[in-house]
C-alpha positions in Angstrom: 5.8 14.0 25.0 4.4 10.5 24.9 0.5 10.1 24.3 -1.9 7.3 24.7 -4.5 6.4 22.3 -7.1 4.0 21.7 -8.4 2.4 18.4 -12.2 2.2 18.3 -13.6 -0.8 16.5 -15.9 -1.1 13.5 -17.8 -3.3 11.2 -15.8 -5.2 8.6 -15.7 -3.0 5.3 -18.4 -4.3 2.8 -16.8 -3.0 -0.9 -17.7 -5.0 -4.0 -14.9 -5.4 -7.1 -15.4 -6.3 -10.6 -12.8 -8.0 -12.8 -14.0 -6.8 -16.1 -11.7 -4.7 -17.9 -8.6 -5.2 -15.5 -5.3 -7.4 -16.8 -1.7 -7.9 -15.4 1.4 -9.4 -17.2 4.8 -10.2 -16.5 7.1 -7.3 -16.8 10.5 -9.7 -16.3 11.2 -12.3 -13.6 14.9 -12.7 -11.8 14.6 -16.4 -9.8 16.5 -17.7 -7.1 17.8 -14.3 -5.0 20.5 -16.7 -3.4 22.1 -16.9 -6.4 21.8 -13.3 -7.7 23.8 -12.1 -4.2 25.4 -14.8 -3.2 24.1 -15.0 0.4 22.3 -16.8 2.1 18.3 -16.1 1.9 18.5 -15.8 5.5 20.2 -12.7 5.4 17.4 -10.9 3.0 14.5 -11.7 4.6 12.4 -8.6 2.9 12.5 -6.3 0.0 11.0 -3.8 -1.9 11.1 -2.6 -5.3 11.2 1.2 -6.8 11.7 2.9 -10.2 12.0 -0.2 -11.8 14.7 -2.2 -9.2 14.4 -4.1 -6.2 16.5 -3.1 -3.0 17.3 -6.0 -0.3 19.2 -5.4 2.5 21.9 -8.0 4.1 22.5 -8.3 7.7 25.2 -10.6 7.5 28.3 -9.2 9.9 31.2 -11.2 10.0 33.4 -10.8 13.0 37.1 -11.3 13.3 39.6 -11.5 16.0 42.1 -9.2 15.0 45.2 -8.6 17.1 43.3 -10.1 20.0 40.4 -7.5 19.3 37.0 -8.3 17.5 36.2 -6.5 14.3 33.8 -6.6 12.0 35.0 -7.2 8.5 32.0 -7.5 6.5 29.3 -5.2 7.5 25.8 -5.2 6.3 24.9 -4.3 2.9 22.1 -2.8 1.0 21.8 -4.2 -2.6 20.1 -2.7 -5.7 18.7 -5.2 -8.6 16.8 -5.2 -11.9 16.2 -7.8 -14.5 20.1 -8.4 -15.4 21.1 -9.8 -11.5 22.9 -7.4 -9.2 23.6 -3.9 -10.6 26.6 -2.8 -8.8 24.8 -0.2 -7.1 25.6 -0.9 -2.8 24.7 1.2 0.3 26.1 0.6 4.0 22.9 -1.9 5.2 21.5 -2.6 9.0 22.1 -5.6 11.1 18.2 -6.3 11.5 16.3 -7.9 8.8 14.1 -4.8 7.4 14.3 -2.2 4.7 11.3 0.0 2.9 11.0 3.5 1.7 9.7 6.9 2.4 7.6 9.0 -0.1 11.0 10.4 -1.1 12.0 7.4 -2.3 14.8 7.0 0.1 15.6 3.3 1.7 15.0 3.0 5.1 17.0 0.2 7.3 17.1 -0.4 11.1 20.3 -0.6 12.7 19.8 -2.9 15.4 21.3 -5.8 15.5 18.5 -8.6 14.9 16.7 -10.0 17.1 16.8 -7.4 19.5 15.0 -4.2 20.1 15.1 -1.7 17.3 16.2 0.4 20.1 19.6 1.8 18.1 17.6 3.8 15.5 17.3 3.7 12.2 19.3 4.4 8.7 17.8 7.1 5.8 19.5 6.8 2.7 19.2 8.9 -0.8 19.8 6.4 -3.4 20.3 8.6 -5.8 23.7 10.7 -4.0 24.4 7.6 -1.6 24.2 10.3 1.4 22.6 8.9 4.8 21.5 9.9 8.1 21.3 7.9 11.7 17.9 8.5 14.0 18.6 7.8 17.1 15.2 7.1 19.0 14.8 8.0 22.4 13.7 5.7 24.7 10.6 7.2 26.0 9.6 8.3 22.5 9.0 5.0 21.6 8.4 1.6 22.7 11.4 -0.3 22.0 10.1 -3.9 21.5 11.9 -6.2 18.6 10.5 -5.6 15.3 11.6 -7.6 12.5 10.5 -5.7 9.6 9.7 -2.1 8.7 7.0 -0.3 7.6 6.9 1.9 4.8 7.2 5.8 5.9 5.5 8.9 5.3 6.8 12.0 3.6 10.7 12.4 3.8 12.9 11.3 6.5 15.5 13.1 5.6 13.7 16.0 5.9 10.2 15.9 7.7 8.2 12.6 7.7 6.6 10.2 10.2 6.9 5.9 10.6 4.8 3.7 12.3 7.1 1.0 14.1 5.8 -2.5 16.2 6.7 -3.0 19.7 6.0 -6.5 19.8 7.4 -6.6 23.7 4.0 -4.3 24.7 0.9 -6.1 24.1 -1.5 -4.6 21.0 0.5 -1.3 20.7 3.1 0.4 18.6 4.5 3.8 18.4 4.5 6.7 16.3 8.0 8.0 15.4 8.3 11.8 13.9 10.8 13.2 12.2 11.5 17.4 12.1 14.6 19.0 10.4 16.4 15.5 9.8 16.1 14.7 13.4 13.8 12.9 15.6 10.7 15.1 17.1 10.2 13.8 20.3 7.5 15.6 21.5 5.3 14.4 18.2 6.4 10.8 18.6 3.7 8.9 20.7 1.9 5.3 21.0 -1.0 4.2 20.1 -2.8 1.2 21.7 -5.1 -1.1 19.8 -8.3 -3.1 21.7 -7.9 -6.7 20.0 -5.1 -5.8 17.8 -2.9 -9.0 17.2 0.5 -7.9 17.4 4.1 -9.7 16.7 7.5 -9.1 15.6 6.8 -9.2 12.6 4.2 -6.3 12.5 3.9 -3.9 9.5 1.6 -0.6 9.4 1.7 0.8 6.1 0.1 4.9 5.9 -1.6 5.5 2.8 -3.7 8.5 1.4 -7.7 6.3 1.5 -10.1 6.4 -1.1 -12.3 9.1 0.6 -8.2 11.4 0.9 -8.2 10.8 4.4 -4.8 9.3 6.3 -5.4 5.8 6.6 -2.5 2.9 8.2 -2.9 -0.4 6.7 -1.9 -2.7 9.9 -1.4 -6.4 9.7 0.0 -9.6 11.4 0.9 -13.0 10.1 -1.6 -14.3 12.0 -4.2 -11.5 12.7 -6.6 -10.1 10.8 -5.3 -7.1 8.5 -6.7 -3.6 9.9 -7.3 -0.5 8.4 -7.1 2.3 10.9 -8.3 5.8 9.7 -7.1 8.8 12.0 -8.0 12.6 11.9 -6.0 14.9 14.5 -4.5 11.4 16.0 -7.7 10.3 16.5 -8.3 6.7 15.2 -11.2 4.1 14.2 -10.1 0.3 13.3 -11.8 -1.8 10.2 -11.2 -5.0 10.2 -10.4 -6.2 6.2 -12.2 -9.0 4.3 -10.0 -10.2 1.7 -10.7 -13.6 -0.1 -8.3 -16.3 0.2 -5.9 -14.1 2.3 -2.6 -16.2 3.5 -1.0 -15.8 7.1 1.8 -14.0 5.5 3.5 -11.3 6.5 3.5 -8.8 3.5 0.7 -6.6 2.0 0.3 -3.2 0.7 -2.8 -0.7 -0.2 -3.7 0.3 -3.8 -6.2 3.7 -4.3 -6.4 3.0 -8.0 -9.3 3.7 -10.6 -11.6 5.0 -8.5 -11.2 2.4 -5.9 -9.2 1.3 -2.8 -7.6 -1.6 -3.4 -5.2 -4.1 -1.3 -2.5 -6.4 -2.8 -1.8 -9.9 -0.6 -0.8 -13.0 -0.8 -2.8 -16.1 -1.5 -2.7 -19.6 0.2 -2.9 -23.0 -1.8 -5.9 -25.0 0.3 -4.6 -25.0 4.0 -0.7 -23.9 2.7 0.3 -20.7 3.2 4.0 -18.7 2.0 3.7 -19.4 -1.2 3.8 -16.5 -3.7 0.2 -16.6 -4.9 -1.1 -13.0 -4.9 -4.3 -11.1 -5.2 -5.7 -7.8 -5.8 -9.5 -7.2 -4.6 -11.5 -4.1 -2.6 -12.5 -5.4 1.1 -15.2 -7.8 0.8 -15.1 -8.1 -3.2 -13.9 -10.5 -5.3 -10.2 -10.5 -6.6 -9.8 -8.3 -9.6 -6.3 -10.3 -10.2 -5.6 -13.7 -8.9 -1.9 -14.6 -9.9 -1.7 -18.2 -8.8 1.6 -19.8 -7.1 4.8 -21.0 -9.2 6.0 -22.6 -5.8 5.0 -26.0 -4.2 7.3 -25.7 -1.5 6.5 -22.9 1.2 9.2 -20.7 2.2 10.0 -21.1 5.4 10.5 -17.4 6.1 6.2 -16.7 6.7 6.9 -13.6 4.0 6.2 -12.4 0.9 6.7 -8.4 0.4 4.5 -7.1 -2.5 4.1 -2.8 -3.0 3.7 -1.0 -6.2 4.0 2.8 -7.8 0.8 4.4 -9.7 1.1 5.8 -13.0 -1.7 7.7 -15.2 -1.1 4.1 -17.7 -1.5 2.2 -14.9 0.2 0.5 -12.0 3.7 -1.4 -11.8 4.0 -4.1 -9.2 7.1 -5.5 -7.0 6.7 -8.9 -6.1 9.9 -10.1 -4.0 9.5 -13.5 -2.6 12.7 -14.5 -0.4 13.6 -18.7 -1.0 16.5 -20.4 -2.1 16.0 -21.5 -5.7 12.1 -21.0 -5.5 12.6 -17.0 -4.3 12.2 -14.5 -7.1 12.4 -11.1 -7.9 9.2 -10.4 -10.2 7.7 -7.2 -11.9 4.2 -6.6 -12.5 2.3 -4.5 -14.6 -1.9 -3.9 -14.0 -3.5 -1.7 -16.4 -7.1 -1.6 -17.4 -8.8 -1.8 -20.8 -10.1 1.3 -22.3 -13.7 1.1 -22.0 -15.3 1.2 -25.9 -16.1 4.3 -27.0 -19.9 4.9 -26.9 -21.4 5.9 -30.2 -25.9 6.5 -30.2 -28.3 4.8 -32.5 -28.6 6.0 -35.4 -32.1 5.0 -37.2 -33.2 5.8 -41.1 -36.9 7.5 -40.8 -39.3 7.5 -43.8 -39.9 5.5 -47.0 -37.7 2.3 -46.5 -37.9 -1.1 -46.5 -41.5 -1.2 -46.5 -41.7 1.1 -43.5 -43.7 4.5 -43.0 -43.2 7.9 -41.8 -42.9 7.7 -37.8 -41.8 9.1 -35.1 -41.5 6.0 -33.2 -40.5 3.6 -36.5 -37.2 3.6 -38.0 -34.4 1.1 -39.9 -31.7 0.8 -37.0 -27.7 1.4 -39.2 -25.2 -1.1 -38.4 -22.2 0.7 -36.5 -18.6 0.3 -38.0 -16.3 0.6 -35.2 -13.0 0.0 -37.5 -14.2 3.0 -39.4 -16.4 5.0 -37.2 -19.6 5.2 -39.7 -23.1 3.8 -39.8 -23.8 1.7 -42.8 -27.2 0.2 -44.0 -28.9 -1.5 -47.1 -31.8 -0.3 -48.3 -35.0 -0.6 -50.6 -37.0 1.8 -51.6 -40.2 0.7 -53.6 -40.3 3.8 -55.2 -44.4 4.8 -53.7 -44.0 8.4 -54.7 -45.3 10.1 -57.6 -42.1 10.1 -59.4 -41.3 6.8 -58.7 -39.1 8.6 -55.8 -38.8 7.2 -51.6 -37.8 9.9 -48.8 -36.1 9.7 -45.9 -34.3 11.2 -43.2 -32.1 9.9 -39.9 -32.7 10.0 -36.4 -30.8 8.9 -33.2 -33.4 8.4 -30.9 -37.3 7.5 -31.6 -40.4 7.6 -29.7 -41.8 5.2 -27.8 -45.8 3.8 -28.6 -47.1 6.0 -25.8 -44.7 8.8 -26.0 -47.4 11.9 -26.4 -44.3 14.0 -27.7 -44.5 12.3 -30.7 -42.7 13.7 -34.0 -42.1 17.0 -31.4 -40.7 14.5 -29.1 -37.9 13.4 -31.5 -37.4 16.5 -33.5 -33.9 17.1 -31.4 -32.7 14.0 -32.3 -33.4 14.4 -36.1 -31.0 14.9 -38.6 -31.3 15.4 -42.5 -30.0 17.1 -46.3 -28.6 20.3 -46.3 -30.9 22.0 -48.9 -33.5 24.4 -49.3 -36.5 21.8 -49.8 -36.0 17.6 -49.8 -32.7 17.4 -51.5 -32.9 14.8 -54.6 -30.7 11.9 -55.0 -29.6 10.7 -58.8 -27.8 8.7 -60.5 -24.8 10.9 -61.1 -24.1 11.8 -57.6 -22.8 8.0 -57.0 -20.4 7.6 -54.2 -20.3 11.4 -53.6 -20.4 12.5 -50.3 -23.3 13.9 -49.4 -23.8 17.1 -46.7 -25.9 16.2 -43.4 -26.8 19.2 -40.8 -28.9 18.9 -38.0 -30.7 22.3 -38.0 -33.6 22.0 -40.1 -32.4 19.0 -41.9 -33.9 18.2 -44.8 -35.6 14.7 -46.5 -33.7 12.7 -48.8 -35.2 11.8 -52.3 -34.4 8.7 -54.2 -35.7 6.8 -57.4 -36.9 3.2 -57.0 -34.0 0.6 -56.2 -31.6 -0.9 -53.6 -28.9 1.4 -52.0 -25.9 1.2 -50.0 -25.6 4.0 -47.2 -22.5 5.2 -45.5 -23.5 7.7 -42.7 -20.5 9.4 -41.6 -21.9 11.0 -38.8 -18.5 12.7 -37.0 -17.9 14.9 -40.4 -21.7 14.6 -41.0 -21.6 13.3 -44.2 -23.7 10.8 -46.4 -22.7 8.2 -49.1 -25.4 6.6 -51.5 -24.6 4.1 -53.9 -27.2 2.2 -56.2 -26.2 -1.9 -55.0 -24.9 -3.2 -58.7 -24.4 0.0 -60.2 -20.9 -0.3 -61.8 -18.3 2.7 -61.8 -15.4 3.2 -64.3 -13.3 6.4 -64.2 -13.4 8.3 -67.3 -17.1 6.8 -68.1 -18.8 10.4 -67.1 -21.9 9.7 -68.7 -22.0 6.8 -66.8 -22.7 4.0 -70.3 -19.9 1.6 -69.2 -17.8 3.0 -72.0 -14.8 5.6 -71.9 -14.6 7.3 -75.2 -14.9 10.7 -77.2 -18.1 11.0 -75.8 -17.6 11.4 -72.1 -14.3 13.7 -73.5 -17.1 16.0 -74.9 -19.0 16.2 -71.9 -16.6 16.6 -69.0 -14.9 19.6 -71.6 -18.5 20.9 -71.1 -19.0 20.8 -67.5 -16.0 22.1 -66.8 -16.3 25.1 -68.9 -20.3 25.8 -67.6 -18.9 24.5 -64.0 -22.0 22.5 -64.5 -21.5 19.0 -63.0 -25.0 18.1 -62.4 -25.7 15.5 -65.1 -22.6 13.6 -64.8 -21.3 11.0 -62.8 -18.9 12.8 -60.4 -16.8 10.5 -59.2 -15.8 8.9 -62.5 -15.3 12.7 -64.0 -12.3 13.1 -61.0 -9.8 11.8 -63.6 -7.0 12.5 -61.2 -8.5 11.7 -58.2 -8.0 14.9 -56.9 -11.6 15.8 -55.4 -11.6 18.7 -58.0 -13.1 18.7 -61.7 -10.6 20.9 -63.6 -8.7 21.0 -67.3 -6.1 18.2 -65.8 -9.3 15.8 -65.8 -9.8 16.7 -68.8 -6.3 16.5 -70.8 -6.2 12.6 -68.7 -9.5 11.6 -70.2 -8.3 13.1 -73.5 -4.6 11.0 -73.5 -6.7 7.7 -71.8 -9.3 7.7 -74.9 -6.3 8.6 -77.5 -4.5 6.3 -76.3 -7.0 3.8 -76.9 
């Protein structure tokens, strides 16, 4: 059953891009297809690329007279290629000049001989068993008007799936082919008619899942404007694309890709167009890619045939531009930058550099992104009573005319584990120090110039005094290693009391444990002596 419908039109889509964060580089690059079939680039006018190959069909037929009969004795040929030339791999072709895909990732050809109507049908191949099967179209399922190259198709031909095919012969329309059980289903196949559609020979309408998950075609001509038509129960609205610097060249493909609906097309040089400049930009934004032309010469053949696969790294890009010696088979790769991880403020409260107690006041840490901690140098004019600063950490502050105030900030505050303002000596030097923020505590120091480490993932804090020197063995901290600091780490290990040495340079071993083996080290380093 044939049905007639009309596509509405709309405003041009209005969608801003931004370049930031996006990059594409050359996978590998195979020049001059001519020379990697040996045919004539007249004979593979378009391609596609999948799973990392290209496949190009030729419809070269050569025809013998044979006995007084003619006979074909070359027959069109599919071809599969990667970066090394021609792989070997072959499939029986179609005489016209298109090939594409399903979802299924099985090629598509049409079997009529070019330039005619695609009236004969089309080929569906599994490249992956060789197996194929022939659609044969019915007339009044379709309109049968010549159609150069073919669209990309939806689902799985083999199986169930749908095309959308030009009829160039009947004004702005084109038909909708379905397929049910392997075969054609008539009474789904239909055409649709397009008010101000351009339409031509060399026609493609691409379906695609949109941005929003709707079903979408993306329809172009050569010389038209590219059109995306949206549909819900057959039921279609056109929107005319604005892409910067598009050429009038037939091949183009839709991207939905982070976050965004994106369409890949070829560029023109000034007023030249089939070259194999390409672009990737949202309708009405600016491109996020702009790959510019390796060609000076145009082709000749008004084509260049670019579609891609999406990954969760990124996306992979076919770029087949038919030419002797300038034509090239070229792989693509976009991917985006990953955006730097965000880390908060963090801010020293209290008794530094000259600075008070504040809820809005603080000493803003330098970040350390190589090693994900805060660092800061600091003075302390040692104000207190016993010569002593506090202080504490914060990651947010108050503003002037905040009325919250120190309540205002009190989630954001972080401090010392400890009872009551946890005091900072000598001894503790480079020792890791333990943060919480519940009830966090004030730091105390004496009077000097310190070096802070915040590690704030593990929630730890390291203090050292700036010019305080460190030797391991020198426990009581003197600059010396001798019989002394012996006597005093045998002590603190015995009374497990560690509090009036200088950890760090008691960990003989380097173990992060003060034990007898520190000891019997120490013992052998001053002996030896």
């Amino acid at each position: 059953m044939k049905k007639l419908l009309l596509i509405a039109a709309m405003a041009a889509l209005a969608l801003g891009a931004s370049a930031d964060g996006y990059k594409i580089e050359q996978v590998w690059n195979l020049q001059n297809p001519q020379a990697v079939t040996g045919l004539g680039c007249l004979e593979i006018r378009q391609g596609f690329g999948m799973d990392g190959k290209f496949y190009v069909n030729s419809k070269k037929m050569v025809v013998d007279t044979i006995d007084g009969v003619p006979t074909v004795t070359t027959a069109p040929v599919i071809y599969e290629i990667d970066q090394n030339g021609l792989t070997g791999v072959t499939f029986p072709g179609g005489k016209n000049c298109g090939i594409s895909r399903d979802d299924a990732g099985n090629i598509i050809v049409s079997l009529t001989q070019f330039p005619n109507s695609w009236s004969e049908g089309l080929r569906v191949i599994n490249p992956n068993t060789g197996e194929y099967i022939d659609l044969e179209i019915p007339e009044d399922a379709a309109i049968m008007g010549r159609c150069d190259f073919l669209s990309f198709a939806k689902g799985n031909l083999m199986e169930d799936g749908e095309i959308w095919l030009n009829g160039a012969n009947q004004g702005s329309s084109f038909s909708h082919i379905a397929v049910a059980g392997g075969e054609i289903d008539a009474d789904n196949c239909y055409y649709m008619v397009g008010d101000g559609l351009q339409t031509s020979s060399s026609v493609v309408i691409n379906p695609y899942t949109d941005i929003n998950g709707d079903d979408a075609l993306l329809y172009w001509s050569r010389n038209g404007n590219p059109e995306k038509l949206s549909y819900v129960d057959n039921q279609f609205t056109r929107t005319t694309l604005n892409l910067v610097n598009r050429a009038n060249t037939n091949g183009m493909f839709p991207l939905v890709w982070d976050g965004k609906e994106f369409f890949i097309y070829s560029t023109k040089d000034g007023t030249t167009h089939y070259l194999d400049g390409f672009a990737i930009a949202e309708s009405g934004g600016e491109p996020i890619v702009d790959i510019p032309k390796t060609t000076t010469t145009n082709n000749g053949f008004q084509s260049q045939w670019l579609n891609a696969e999406v990954d969760e790294d990124g996306v992979t890009i076919y770029q087949y531009y038919p030419g002797n010696n300038a034509g090239h088979f070229t792989v693509w790769r976009l991917t985006k930058d990953e955006p730097a991880p965000e880390y908060p403020p963090v801010y020293i409260l209290g008794e530094v550099n000259d600075q008070s107690w504040a809820p809005n006041a603080g000493t803003l840490m330098d970040y350390d992104a190589e090693n994900n901690v805060y660092t800061a140098t600091v003075t302390l004019d040692g104000r207190g009573e016993n010569n002593e600063n506090y202080f504490s950490f914060t990651t947010e502050l108050a503003n002037d005319n905040d009325e919250g105030g120190w309540a205002y900030i009190e989630q954001f505050r972080f401090g010392a584990v400890s009872e009551g303002d946890f005091w900072y000596s000598d001894p503790m030097a480079e020792w890791p120090l333990e943060l919480t923020d519940e009830n966090g505590q004030a730091f105390r120091a004496e009077a000097g110039e310190y070096e802070l480490t915040l590690d704030k993932e593990n929630m730890k804090l390291y203090i050292k005094k700036v010019g305080q020197t460190l030797k391991r063995g020198d426990v009581n901290g003197d600059g010396t290693v001798n019989i002394t600091d012996v006597t005093i780490l045998i002590n603190a290990v015995m009374s497990e009391d560690f509090t009036n040495i200088y950890l760090s340079n008691a960990d003989v071993d380097d173990s992060g444990n003060h034990n007898i083996t520190d000891v019997t080290l120490l013992i052998t380093s001053v002996m030896g002596n």
